[in-house]
Each structure stands twice: as C-alpha cells, then as structure tokens.
C-alpha positions as CSV (number, residue, x, y, z in Angstrom):
1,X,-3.8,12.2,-4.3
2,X,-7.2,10.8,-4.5
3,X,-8.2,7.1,-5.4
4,X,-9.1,8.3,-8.8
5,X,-5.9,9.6,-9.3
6,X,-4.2,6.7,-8.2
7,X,-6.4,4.7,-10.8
8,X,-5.7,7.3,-13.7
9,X,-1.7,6.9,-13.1
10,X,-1.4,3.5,-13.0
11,X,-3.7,2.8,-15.8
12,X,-0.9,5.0,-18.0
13,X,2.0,3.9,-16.7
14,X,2.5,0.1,-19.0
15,X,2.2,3.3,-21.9
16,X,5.6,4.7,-20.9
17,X,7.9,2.5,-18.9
18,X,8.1,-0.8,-20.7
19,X,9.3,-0.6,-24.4
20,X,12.0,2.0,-24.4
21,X,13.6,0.4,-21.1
22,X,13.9,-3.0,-21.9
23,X,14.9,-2.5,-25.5
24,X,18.4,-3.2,-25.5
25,X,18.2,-6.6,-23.7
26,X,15.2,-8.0,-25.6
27,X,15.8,-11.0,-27.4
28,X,13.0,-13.2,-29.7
29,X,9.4,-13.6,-28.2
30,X,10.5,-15.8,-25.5
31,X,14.0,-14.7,-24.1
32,X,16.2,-12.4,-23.5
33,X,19.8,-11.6,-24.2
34,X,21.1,-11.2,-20.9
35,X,19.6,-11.9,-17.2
36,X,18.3,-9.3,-16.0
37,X,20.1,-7.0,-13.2
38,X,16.9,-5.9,-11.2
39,X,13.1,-5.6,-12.0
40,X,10.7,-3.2,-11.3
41,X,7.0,-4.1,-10.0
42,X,3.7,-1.2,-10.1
43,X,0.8,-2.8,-8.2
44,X,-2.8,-1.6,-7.3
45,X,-5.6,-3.2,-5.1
46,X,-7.2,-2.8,-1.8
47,X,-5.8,-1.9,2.0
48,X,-7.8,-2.7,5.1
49,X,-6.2,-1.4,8.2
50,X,-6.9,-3.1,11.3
51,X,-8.4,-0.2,12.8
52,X,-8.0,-1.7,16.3
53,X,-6.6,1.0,18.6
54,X,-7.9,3.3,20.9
55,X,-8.5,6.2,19.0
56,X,-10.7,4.1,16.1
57,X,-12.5,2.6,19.3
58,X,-13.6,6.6,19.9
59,X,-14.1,7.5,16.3
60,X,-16.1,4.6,15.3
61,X,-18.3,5.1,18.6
62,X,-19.1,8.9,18.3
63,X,-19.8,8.6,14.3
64,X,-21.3,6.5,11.9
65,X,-18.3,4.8,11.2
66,X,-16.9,0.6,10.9
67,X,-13.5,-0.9,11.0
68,X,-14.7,-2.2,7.2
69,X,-14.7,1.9,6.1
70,X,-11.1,2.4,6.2
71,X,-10.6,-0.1,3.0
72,X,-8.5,1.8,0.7
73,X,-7.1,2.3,-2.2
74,X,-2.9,0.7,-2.4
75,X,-0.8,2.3,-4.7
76,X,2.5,-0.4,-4.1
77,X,5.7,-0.2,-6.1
78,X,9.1,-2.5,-5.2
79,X,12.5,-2.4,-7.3
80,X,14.8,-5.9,-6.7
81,X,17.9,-6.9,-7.4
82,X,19.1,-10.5,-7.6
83,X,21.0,-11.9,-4.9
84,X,21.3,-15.7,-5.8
85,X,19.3,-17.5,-8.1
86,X,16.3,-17.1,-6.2
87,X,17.0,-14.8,-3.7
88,X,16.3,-11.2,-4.0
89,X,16.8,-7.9,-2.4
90,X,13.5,-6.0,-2.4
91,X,12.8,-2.0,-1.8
92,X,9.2,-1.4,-1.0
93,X,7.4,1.4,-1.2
94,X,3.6,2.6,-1.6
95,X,0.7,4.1,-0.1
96,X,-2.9,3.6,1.4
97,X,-5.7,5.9,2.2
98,X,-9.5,6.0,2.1
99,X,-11.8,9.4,2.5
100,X,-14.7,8.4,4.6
101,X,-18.2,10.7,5.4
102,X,-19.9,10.5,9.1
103,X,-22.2,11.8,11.4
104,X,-22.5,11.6,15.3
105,X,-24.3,8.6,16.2
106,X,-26.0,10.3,19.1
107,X,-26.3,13.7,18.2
108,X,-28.2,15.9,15.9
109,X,-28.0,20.0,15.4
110,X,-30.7,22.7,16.3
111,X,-32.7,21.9,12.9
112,X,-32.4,17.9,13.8
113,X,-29.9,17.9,11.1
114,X,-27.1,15.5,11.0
115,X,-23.6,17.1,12.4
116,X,-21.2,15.7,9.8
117,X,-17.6,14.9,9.9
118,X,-15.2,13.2,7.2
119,X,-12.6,11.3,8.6
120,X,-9.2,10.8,6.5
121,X,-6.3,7.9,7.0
122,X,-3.1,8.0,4.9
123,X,-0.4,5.1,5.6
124,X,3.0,5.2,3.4
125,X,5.3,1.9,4.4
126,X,8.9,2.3,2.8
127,X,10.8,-1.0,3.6
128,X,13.6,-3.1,3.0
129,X,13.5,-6.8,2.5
130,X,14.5,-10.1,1.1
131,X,12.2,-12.3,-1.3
132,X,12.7,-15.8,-1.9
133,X,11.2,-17.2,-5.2
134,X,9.8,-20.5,-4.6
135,X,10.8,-21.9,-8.5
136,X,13.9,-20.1,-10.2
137,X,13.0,-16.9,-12.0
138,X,14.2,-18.1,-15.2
139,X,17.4,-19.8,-17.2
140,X,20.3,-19.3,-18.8
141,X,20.1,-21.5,-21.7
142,X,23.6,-20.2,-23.5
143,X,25.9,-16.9,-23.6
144,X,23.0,-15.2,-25.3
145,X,19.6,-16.5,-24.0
146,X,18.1,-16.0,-20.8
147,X,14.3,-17.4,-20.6
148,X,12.3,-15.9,-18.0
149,X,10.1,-18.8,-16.2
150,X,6.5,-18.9,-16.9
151,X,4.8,-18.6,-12.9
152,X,7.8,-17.8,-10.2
153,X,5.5,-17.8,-6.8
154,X,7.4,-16.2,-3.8
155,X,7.6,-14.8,-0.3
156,X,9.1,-12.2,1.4
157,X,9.8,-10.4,4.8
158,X,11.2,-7.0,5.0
159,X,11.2,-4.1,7.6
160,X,11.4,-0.2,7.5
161,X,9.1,2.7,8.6
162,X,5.8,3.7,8.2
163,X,4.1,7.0,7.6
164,X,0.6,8.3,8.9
165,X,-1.5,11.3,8.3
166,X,-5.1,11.2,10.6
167,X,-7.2,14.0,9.6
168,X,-11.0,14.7,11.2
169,X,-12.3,17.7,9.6
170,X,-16.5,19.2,10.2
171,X,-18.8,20.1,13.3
172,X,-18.1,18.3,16.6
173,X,-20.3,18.8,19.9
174,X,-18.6,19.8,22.7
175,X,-20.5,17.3,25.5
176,X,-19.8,19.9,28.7
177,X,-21.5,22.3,26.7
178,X,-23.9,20.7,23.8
179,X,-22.4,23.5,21.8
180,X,-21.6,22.7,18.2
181,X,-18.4,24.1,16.7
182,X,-16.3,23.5,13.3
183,X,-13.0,22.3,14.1
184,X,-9.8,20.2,11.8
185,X,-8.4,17.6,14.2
186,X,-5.2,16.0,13.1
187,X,-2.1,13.7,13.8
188,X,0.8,12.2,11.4
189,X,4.3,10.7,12.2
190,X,6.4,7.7,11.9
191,X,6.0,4.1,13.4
192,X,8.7,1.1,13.1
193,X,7.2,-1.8,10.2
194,X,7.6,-5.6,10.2
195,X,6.2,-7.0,6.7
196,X,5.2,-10.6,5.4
197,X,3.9,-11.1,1.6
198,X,3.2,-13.8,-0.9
199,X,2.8,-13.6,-4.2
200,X,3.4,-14.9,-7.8
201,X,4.8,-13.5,-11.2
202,X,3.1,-14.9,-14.5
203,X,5.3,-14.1,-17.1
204,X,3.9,-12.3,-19.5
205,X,6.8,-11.2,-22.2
206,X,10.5,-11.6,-21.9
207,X,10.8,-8.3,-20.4
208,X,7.0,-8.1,-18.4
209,X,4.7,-10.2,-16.0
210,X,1.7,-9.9,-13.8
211,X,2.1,-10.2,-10.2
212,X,-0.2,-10.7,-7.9
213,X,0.4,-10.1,-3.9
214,X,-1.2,-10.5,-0.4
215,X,1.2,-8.4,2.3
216,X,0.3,-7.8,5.9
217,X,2.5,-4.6,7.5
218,X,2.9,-4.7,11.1
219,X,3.6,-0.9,12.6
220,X,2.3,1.2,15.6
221,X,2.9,4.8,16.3
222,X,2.7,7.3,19.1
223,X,0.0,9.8,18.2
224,X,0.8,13.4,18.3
225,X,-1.3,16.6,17.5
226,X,-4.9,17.2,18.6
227,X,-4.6,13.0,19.7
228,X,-2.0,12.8,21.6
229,X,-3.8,12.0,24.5
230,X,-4.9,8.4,23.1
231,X,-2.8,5.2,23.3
232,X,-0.1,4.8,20.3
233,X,-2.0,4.2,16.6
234,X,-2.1,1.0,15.4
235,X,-1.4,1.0,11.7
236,X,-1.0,-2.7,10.8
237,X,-3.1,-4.4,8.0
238,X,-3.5,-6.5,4.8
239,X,-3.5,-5.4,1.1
240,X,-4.2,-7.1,-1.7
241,X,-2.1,-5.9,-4.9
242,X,-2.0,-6.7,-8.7
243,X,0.6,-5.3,-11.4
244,X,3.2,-5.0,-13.6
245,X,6.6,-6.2,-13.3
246,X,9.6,-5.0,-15.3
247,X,12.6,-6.9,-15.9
248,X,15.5,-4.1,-16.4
C-alpha cells in the first residue's frame, strides 16, 4: 500500500465507523448512556526510523541517500479496554514505510548516466500495552449519564514484535569487475519491540475525540536474505500520529 493509499483510507474511514457503532449508547450532545467498554483510535502522521545500523551505514554511503529519507508515512490503529478508572489495556497495531529514489554516489554508466536504485523500508509493530490517563477519562454522573472529559492526556508502555520488509531494487556495480548488472536485493523478518508514547484525547462528541501522539518503538532484528551478512537491523524510531478515537 502506498502513502497515497494510506491517505485515501483514512480520509474515509470517520464516513463509516462512527454513527452506526455508537448509536445505541449515545445519549444528549454531551453524554452518554453507559461508560463505555473499550474505544477504538485510527491515527496518521509521520515515521522517522533511526536508520543507525550497519547496513544504512552502506546504503546511505554507496547512494544518494540520508538518514532524513526514510520519513514515512504511519498508518497507527490501537483498541483499549478499561482496566480501572484510568488505566487501560492497549492493542497496538500499524505500519510505516517510505519509497525512496538513488543513485551511486561514485559511479556513473558507459553514457555517464546515473545508475539508479530505489530503496524500500516497511516496519509493522503489533504490541501490547498499558496506558495510564493522566486526568479520568470521564464521569459517571447517575445510572444513565456518563460524560466523557473534555482533554484526557496520557502515557503508555507496551511490548510485542515488529515486522520488516528491506527491498533495493535497479543497476548495482559490481567493484571487482566495474560491470553493471540489474539485480532485487531484499530482507524481511521479525525483531522483539519495547514502546513508550504520550499523547492526549480532545473530546470531540460523546462518542468521538482527536488524539494526538508522539511514540518511540525500540526493536532490532537479525537480517536475512541477500543481507545477511551485515550486523542485526535496527528498526527503532519516533512517529508522530493524529486521529480519531471511538468510544464503543
């Protein structure tokens, strides 16, 4: 799925969830009938891995590529379920990538043309964790009435896995031989995750608010494939989210 994509789906999604869901438990303009049992959250922003590890060192010194070029599109989505007044259980899921073009640095073909590569990183972190709202998420002002609060900031920690798909594809030079060749170079697999995230929810309606969040994942992976002669991939970094959130 491209970034476009990514865009296109998340600008249509307030169209179908909200109304139908949240129906049932919807009181006036400012409350709700019952507290709710879980919400669900759709973010989009920015991802910037760190791009620290061996194999970036060799990618961004062969090509025409920085650290800052892997900044991505993140597609997050979490689903929590109320623990205590304001503790939460929090299942995280989403995905990052970016699409970037190249050329050797060093290096041009028979026609002094650039030799041109595009390089390709996909990270999907699925988690488990606990969020603690700093202010109560709402009240329960009788049997009937629950009123969401108007800004619930938070934070949270959580750990799971995380997902990786490295792709080079284009012409590479083969430095015994200055011979230029087409070739697909690629890698993917799984790597342990450690998350930390802030955020807040502006309520919006009884049943919706805006949140806003700032996560950094902590993972590294052993590389495999046409790489698996670098050092494990590190595949930590920050993102920068803002959404929807549905109470259910």
């Amino acid at each position: 799925m491209t970034w476009r994509q990514m865009l296109a789906c998340a600008a249509m999604l307030p169209v179908f969830l909200p109304a139908t869901l949240s129906a049932q438990s919807r009181g006036g303009d400012g409350y709700l009938f019952k507290k709710p049992s879980a919400t669900f959250g759709l973010r989009i922003g920015a991802g910037q891995p760190n791009a620290s590890s061996d194999v970036f060192d060799e990618i961004t010194k062969d090509f025409t590529l920085g650290r800052r070029d892997f900044l991505g599109v993140n597609f997050m989505a979490d689903l929590s379920v109320p623990l205590s007044q304001r503790l939460e259980l929090q299942f995280t899921g989403g995905v990052n990538g970016r699409h970037a073009d190249s050329e050797y640095r060093a290096f041009v073909d028979n026609n002094d043309l650039p030799i041109e590569q595009q390089t390709s990183l996909r990270r999907v972190p699925l988690a488990a964790g606990l969020r603690w709202n700093l202010t109560p998420a709402g009240r329960q002002v009788s049997r009937l009435a629950w009123v969401p609060s108007r800004v619930v900031p938070y934070v949270a920690v959580g750990a799971g896995a995380m997902y990786y798909n490295l792709r080079l594809r284009g012409d590479f030079v083969d430095k015994e031989t200055m011979d230029v060749y087409p070739s697909t170079l690629k890698a993917s697999g799984w790597g342990a995750l450690g998350y930390g995230a802030a955020g807040a929810t502006l309520n919006l309606r009884p049943w919706m608010g805006l949140t806003t969040e700032v996560r950094y994942d902590v993972s590294n992976a052993s590389l495999r494939g046409d790489f698996r002669d670098f050092a494990p991939i590190s595949l930590s970094g920050v993102g920068l989210t803002a959404g929807l959130m549905f109470r259910l």
